[in-house]
C-alpha positions in Angstrom: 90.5 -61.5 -124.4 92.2 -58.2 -125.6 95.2 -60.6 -127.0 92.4 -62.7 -128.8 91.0 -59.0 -129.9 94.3 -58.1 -131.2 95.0 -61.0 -133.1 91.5 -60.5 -135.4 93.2 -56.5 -136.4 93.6 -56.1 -139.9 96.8 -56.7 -141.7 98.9 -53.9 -142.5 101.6 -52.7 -144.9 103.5 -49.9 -145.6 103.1 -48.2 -149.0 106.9 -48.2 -150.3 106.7 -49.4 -154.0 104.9 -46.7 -156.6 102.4 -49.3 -157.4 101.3 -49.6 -153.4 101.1 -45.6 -153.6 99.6 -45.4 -156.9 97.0 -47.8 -155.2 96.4 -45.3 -152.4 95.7 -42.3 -154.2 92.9 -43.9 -155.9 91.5 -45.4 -153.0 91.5 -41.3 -151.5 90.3 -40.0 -154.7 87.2 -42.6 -154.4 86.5 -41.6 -150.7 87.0 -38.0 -150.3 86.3 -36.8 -153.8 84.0 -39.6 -155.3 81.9 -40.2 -152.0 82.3 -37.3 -149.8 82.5 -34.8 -152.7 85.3 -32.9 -151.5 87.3 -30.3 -153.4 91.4 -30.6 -153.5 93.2 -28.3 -155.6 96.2 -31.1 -156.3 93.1 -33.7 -157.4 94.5 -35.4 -160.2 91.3 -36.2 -162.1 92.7 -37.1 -165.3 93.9 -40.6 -163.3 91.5 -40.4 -160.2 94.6 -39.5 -157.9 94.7 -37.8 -154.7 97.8 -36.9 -153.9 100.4 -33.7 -152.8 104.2 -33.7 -152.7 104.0 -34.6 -148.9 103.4 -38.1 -149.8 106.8 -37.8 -151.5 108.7 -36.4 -148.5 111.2 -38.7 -146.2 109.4 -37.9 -143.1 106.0 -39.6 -144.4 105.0 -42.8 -144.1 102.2 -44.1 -145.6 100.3 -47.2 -144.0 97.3 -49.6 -145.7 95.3 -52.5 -145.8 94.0 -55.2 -147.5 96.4 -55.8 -151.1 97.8 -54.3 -153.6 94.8 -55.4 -156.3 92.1 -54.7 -153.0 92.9 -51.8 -150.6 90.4 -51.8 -147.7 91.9 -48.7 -146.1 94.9 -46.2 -145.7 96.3 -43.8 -142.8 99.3 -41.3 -143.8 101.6 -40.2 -140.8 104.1 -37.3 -141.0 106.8 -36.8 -138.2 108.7 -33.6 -137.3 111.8 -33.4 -135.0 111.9 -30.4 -132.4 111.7 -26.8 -134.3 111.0 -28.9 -138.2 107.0 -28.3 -138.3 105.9 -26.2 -141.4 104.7 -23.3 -140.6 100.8 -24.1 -142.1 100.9 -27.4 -139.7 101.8 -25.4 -137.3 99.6 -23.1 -137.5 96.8 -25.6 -138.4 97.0 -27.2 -134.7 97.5 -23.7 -132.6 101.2 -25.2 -131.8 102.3 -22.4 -130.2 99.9 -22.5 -127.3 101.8 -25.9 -126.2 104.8 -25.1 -123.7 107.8 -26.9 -124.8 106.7 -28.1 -128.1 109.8 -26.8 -129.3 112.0 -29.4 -128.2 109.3 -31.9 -128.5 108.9 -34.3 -131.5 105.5 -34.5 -133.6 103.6 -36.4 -136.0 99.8 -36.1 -137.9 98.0 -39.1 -138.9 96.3 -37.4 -141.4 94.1 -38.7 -144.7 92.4 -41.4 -143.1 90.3 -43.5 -145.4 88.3 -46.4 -145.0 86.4 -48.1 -148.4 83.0 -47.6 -147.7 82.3 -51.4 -148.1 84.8 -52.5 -145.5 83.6 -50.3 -143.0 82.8 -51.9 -139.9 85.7 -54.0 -139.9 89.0 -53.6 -138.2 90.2 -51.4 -140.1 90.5 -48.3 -138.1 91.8 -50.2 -134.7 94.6 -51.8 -136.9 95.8 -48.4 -138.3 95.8 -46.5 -135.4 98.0 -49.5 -133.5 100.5 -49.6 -136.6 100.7 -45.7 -136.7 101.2 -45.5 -132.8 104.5 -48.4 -132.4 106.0 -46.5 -135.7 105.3 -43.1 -133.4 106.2 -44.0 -130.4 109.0 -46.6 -131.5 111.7 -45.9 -133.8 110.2 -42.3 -134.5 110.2 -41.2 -131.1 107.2 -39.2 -131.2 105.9 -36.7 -128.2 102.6 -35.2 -128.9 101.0 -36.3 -132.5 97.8 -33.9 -133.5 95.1 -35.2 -136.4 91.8 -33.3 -136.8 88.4 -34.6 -137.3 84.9 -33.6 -138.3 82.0 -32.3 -135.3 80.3 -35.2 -135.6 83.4 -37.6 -135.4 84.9 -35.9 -132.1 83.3 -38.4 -129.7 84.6 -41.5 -131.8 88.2 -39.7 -131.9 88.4 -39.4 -127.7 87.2 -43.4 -127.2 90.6 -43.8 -128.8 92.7 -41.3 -126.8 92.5 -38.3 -128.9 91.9 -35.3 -126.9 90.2 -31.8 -128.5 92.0 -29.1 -126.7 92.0 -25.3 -126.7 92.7 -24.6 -130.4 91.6 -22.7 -133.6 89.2 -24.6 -135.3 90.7 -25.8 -139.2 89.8 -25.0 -142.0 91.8 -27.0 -144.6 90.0 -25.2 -148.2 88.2 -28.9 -148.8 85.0 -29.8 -146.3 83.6 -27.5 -143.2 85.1 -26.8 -140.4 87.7 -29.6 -138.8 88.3 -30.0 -134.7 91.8 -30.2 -133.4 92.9 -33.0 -131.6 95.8 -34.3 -129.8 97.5 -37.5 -128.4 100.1 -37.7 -125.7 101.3 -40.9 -126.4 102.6 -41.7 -123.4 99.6 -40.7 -121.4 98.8 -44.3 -120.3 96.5 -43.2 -117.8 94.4 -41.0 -120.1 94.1 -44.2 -122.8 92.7 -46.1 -119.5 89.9 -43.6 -118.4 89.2 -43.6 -122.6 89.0 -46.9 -122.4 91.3 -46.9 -125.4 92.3 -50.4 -126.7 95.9 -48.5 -127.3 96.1 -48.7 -123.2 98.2 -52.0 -123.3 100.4 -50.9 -125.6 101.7 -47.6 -124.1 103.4 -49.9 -122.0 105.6 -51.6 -124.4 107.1 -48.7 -124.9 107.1 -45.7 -122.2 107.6 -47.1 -118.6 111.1 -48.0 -116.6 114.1 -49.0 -118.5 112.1 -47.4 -121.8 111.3 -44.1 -122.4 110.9 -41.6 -119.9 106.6 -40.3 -120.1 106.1 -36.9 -121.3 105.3 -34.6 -118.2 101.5 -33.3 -118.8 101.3 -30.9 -116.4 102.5 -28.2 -118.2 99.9 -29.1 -121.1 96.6 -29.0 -118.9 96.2 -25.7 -119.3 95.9 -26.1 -123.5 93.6 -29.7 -122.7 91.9 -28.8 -119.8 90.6 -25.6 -120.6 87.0 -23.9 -121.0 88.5 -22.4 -124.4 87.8 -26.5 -126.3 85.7 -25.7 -129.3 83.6 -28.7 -128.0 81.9 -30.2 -124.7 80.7 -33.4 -124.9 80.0 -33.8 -121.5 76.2 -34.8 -120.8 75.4 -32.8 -118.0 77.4 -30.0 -119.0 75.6 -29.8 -122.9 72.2 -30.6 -122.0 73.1 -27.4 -119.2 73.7 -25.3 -122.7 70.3 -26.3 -124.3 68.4 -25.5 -121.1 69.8 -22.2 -121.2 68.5 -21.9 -124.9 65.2 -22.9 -123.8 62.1 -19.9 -124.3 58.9 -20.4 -123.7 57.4 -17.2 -125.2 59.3 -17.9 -128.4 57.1 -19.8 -131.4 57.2 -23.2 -131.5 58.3 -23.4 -134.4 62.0 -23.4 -133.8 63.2 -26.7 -133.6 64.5 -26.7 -129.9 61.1 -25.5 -128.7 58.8 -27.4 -130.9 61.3 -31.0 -129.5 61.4 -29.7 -126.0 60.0 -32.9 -124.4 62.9 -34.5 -126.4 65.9 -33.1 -126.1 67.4 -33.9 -123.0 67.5 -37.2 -124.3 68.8 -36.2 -127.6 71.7 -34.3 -125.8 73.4 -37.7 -124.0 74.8 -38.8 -128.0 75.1 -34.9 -128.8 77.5 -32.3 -128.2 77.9 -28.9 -128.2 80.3 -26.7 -131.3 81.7 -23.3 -130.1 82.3 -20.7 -133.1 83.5 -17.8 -133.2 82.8 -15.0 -135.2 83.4 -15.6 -139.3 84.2 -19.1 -138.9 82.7 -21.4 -141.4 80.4 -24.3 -140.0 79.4 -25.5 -143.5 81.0 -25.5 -147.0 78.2 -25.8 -150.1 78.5 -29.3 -151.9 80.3 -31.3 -148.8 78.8 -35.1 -148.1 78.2 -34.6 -144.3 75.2 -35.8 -142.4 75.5 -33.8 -138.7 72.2 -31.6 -137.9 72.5 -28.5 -136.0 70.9 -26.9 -133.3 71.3 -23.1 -132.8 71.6 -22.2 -128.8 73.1 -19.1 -129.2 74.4 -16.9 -131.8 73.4 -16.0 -135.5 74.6 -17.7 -138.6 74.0 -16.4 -142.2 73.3 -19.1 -144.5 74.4 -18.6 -148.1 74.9 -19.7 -152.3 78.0 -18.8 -154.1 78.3 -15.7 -151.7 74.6 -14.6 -152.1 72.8 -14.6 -148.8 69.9 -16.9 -148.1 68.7 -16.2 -144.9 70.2 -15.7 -141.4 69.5 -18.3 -138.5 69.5 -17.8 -135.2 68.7 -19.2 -131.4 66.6 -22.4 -131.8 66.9 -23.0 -135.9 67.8 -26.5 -137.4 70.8 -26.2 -139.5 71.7 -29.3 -141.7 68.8 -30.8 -142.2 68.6 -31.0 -146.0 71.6 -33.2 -145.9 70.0 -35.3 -143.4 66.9 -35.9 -145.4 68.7 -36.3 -148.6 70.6 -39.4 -150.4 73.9 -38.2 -150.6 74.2 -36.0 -147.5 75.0 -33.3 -149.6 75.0 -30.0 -148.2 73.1 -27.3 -150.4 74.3 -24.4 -148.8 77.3 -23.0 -147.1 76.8 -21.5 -143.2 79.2 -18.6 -141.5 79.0 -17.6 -137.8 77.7 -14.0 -137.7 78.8 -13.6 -134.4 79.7 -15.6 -131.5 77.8 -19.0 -131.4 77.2 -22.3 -129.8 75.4 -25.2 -132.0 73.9 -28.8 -130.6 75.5 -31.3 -132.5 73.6 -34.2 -133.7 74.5 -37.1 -135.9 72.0 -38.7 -138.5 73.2 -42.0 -137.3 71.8 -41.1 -134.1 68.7 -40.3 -134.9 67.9 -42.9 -136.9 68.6 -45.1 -133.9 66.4 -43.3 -131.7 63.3 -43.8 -134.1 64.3 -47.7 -133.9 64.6 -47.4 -130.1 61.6 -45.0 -129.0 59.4 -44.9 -132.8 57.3 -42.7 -131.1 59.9 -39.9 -130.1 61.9 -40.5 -133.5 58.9 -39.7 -134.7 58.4 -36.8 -133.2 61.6 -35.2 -133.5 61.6 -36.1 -137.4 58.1 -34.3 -137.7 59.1 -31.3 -136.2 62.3 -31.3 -138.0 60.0 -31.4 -141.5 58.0 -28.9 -139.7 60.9 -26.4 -139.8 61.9 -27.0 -143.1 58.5 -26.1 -143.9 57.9 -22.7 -142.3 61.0 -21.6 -143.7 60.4 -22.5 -147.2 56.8 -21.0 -147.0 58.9 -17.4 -145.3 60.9 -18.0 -148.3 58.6 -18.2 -151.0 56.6 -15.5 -149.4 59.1 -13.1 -150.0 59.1 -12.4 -146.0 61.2 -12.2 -143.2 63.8 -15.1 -143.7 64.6 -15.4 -140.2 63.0 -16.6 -137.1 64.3 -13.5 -134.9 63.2 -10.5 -136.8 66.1 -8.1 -134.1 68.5 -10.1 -137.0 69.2 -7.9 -139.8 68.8 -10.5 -143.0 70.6 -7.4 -145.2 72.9 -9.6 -147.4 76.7 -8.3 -146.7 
């Protein structure tokens, strides 16, 4: 059955000739800049290019789908022998907190882009295969790292990606981006991801191939309380009990949906910031809403200050209500926080599911929007927790 699954993957080709790659970059351009409205300084708008001189460089290789006159999709992977990692990748996926990296070889799949009309297909699965044989074949790859949005991280680890005890990223062009890495001869860990790559670890890692990577000295950095995410059912809805007050108003969005969420917590998962780090960059196409369990955030417009949120407050939710997901504001962690993570995909299944309960949730989401604008137009308080100084820094 897996065989027959295999057979149906996508096509793909390598990107060699400057037509193919010309073809790419405007297939990115479309994605990230036309659809997801995110900013690139190396954007070449003049011919609807995106593009950087990495493309260029002998350790890239650039992988697509579909032809030359009709790209479907596109993965780029860059490899690094021991010690040859730039100094911003490096940084970018906290390398330094892996033991031995430095006589390991890496790779990122990075710029990942699907056509919107071809999602749904497969796409993705036939990527991810072609990247991981050119990895773990003639490249020879170790460990290779990618990073993905909050709302993506569960759809990353079904494929064997693992978030681990890293900085979070932020790359200059969308919010913040989780870190996440792939052992790629962790058979075992593919099998308990139920990872269609499972299968083909083997082909290549094993006796008389190459010797697996020894993971013990990496559990600290992957199994460790210090992952910017849990995902873990029992451990988030744990986190959003602990958030829970009765005495506060109702009209925080955790309180007002308390006979909901332990239900909305098994597709959720909780988002550790620390202090300064940027949750939300104005103008970005995302569609994730946020629950605040702990922490204060300061909401804000070209630097000026909007209001500061705090334990219980919705964050996200104009993008979730709106056509093109865009959000209107940016969003900075005061201090230290954690946020319920929630995708708009989600919740429009629940109201499909249990109308009654989507119902709900979606009422007392307007309900929040609502007494916030009217604390807003009021000229009032502009937080729900009035110990929160709202002084714009």
């Amino acid at each position: 059955m897996l065989k027959e699954w295999f057979t149906r993957l996508e096509s793909v080709r390598e990107a060699v000739t400057r037509e193919e790659r010309e073809a790419v970059y405007r297939l990115r351009y479309n994605v990230y800049i036309g659809e997801l409205k995110r900013k690139f300084p190396d954007a070449d708008h003049g011919r609807k290019w995106l593009h950087d001189n990495e493309d260029e460089k002998p350790h890239t290789t650039i992988l697509y789908t579909g032809t030359l006159a009709n790209m479907t999709g596109t993965l780029r992977v860059r490899t690094w022998g021991p010690g040859q990692v730039p100094p911003r990748e490096s940084k970018w996926w906290s390398m330094e907190r892996f033991p031995g990296i430095e006589a390991m070889t890496t790779a990122e799949l990075g710029r990942l882009t699907v056509r919107p009309d071809a999602r749904g297909r497969l796409i993705l699965p036939a990527l991810l295969r072609t990247a991981y044989e050119h990895c773990a074949g003639a490249r020879r790859v170790d460990l290779a790292f990618c990073f993905c949005s909050p709302g993506l991280v569960r759809n990353y680890q079904r494929l064997g990606m693992s978030p681990f005890g890293g900085r979070l990223v932020d790359s200059g062009t969308g919010s913040i981006q989780i870190p996440l890495v792939t052992v790629l001869s962790d058979a075992a860990h593919f099998k308990r991801c139920g990872s269609f790559l499972e299968p083909v670890v083997k082909k290549y890692f094993g006796p008389g191939k190459r010797t697996p990577l020894d993971t013990a000295p990496l559990r600290k950095i992957i199994d460790t309380d210090e992952i910017p995410v849990e995902s873990d059912p029992a451990k988030v809805w744990e986190a959003v009990e602990e958030a829970f007050d009765p005495e506060r108003s109702s009209e925080t969005f955790i309180d007002a949906c308390a006979f909901a969420m332990k239900k909305l917590t098994r597709s959720g998962f909780v988002l550790n910031l620390k202090e300064g780090e940027l949750l939300l960059r104005e103008g970005i196409s995302e569609k994730e809403v946020f629950v605040i369990l702990d922490g204060a955030f300061e909401v804000f417009q070209a630097k000026r200050q909007i209001c500061i949120l705090a334990k219980g407050d919705l964050l996200g939710e104009v993008a979730f209500f709106s056509p093109s997901g865009q959000r209107t504001a940016s969003v900075r962690a005061l201090t230290k926080g954690r946020l319920l993570v929630l995708r708009r995909k989600f919740l429009q299944e629940l109201t499909h599911a249990d109308p009654e309960m989507g119902y709900q949730v979606l009422m007392n989401m307007s309900r929040v929007m609502a007494a916030r604008l009217e604390r807003m137009l009021k000229g009032g308080q502009l937080t729900s927790n009035p110990s929160i100084n709202t002084d714009a820094n």
